[in-house]
N, C-alpha and C positions, 0 to 999 in steps of 0.2 A: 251456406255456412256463415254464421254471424262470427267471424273473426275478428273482426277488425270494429264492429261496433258495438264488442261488449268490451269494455275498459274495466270491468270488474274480474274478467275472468284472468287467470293468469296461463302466461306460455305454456306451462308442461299444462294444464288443463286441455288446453284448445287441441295442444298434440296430441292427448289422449284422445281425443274424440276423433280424429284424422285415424288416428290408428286402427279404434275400435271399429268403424266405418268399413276401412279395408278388412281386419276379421273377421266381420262382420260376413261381408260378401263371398271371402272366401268359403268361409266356412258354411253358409248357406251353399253354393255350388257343390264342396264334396257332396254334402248330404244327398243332394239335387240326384248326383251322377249315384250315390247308392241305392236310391229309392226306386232311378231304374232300372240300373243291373236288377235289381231285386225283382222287380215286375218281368224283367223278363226272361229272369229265372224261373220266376214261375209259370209264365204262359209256353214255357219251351216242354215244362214238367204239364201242364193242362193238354198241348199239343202229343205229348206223349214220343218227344224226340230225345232219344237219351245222348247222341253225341251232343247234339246242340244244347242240350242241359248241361252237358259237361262243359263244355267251353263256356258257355255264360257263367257257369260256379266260379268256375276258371275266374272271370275277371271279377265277379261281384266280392271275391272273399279277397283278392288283390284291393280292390279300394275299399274295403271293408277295414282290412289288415293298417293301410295306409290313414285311413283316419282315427282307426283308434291309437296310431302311434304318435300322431301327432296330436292328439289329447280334443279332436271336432267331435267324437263318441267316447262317452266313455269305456272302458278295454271290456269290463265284462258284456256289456252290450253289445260290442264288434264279437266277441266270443260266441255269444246267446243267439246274434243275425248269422251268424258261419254255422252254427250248429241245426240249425233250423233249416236251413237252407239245403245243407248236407245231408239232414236227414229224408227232407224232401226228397230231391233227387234219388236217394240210393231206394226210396221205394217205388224208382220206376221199375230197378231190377227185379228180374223175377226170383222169389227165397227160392235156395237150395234146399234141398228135402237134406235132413242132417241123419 
């Protein structure tokens, strides 16, 4: 980090960049942890195990839920990944004849 040998830049500048750094990070990691709940939502749904489908929904829509609240997705697209996902899974079940 050039801190201290850019004399042009000012204090709240440099902090911004410390800052964005760390959002940065973070916010690359949820994504990280969604991408693979998500894969392994789907290999539970490819494997054709529906509890272990369910539990893995189970967490992907939890951090799903948790990063579009804290604004790392935006909400419709945390909405549109749970929705997709969901529907995934419930077509493991077999239809009831109606």
């Amino acid at each position: 980090m050039p801190e201290k040998s850019a004399p042009n830049k000012s204090k709240s500048a440099l902090k911004r960049v410390r800052q964005n750094e760390v959002k940065t990070l973070r916010n690359k990691s949820a994504k990280s942890v969604i991408k693979t709940l998500t894969k392994k939502v789907e290999s539970e749904v490819a494997s054709k195990s529906q509890e272990g489908a369910e539990s893995a929904l189970k967490e992907a829509i939890s951090a799903i839920d948790k990063a579009a609240k804290k604004g790392i997705i935006h909400r419709n697209t945390g909405s549109r990944r749970v929705s997709r996902l969901t529907r995934l899974v419930k077509s493991l079940t077999p239809a009831e004849a109606a």
